[in-house]
C-alpha beads as a LAMMPS data file, in Angstrom:
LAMMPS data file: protein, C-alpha beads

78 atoms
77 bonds

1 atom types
1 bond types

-500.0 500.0 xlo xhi
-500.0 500.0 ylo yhi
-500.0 500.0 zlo zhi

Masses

1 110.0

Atoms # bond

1 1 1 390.383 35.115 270.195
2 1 1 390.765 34.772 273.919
3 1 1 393.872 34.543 276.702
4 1 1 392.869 30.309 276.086
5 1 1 393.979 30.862 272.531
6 1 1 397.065 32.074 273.025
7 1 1 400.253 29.992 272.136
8 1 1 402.338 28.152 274.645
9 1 1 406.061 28.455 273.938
10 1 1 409.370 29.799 275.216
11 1 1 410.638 32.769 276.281
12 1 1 412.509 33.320 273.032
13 1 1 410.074 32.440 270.777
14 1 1 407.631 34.601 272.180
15 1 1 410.192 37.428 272.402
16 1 1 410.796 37.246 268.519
17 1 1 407.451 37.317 267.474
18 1 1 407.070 40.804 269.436
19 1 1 410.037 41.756 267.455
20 1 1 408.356 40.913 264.396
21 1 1 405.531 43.615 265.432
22 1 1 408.061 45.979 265.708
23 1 1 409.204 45.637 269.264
24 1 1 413.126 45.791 269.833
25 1 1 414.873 43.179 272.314
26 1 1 417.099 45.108 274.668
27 1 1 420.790 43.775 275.614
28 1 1 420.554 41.699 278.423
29 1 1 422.726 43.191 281.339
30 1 1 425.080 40.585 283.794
31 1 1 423.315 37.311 283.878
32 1 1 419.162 38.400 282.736
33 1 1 416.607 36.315 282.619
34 1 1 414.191 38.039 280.868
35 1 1 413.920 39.524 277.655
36 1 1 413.125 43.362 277.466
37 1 1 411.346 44.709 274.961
38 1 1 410.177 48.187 274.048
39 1 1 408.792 50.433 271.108
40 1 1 411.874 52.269 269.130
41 1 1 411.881 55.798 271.708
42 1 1 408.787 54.628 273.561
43 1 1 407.995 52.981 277.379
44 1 1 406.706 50.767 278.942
45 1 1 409.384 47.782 278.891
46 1 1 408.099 44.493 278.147
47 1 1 409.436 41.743 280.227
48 1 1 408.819 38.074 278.960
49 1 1 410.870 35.362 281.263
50 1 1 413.255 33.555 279.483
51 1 1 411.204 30.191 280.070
52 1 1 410.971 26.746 278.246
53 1 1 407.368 27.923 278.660
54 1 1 405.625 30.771 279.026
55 1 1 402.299 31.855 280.703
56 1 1 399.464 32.598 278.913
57 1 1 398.738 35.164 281.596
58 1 1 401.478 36.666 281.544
59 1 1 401.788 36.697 277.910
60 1 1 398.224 38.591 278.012
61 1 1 399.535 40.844 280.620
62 1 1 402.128 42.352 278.390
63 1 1 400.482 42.296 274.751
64 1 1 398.205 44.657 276.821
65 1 1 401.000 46.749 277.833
66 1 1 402.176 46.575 274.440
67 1 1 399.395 47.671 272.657
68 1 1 398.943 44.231 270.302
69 1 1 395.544 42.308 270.196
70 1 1 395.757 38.799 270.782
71 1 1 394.482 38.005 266.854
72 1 1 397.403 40.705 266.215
73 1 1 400.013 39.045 268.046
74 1 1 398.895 35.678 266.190
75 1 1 399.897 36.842 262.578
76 1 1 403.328 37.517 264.166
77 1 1 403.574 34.564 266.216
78 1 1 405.108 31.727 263.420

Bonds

1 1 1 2
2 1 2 3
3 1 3 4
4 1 4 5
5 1 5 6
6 1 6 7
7 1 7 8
8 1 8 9
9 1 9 10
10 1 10 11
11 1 11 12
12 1 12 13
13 1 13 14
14 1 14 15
15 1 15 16
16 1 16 17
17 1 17 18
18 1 18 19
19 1 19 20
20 1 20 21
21 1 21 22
22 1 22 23
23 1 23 24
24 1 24 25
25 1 25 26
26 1 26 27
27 1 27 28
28 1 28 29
29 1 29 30
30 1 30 31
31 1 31 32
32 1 32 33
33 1 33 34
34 1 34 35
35 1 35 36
36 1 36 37
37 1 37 38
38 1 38 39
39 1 39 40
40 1 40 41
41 1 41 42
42 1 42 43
43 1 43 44
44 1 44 45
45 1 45 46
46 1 46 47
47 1 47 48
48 1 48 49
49 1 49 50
50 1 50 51
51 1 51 52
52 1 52 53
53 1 53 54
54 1 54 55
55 1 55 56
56 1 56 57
57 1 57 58
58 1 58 59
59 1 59 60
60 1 60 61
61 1 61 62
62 1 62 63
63 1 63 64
64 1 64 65
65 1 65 66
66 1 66 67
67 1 67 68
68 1 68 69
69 1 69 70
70 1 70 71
71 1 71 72
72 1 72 73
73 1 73 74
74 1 74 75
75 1 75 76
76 1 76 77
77 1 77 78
């Protein structure tokens, strides 16, 4: 499975599948854009844009920072 392969969907969606693999969606401060994301107690911070769609590059980008495999993130991804 490749960057190509990976779904195309929005912000939210994407955000709840990488709460399915564990991640936990941060409250949003003022008026955010983004979601943040992070392992319980760990860093980096995940940023996907709140978007009607996002990137696959992007999307790449930060299932690298997370730690999750593209064929990973699939199983989670609904």
């Amino acid at each position: 499975m490749g960057q190509a392969d990976l779904p195309l969907a929005s912000g939210e969606k994407h955000a709840r599948a990488l709460e399915r693999a564990g991640l936990v969606i941060l409250p949003r401060r003022g008026r955010g854009k983004h979601f943040l994301l992070q392992r319980p107690g760990a860093r980096p911070i995940i940023s996907i844009p709140d978007h009607r769609e996002v990137k696959r590059s992007l999307l790449a980008k930060q299932l690298k920072l997370a730690r999750i495999s593209e064929s990973e993130y699939a199983t989670y991804f609904r």
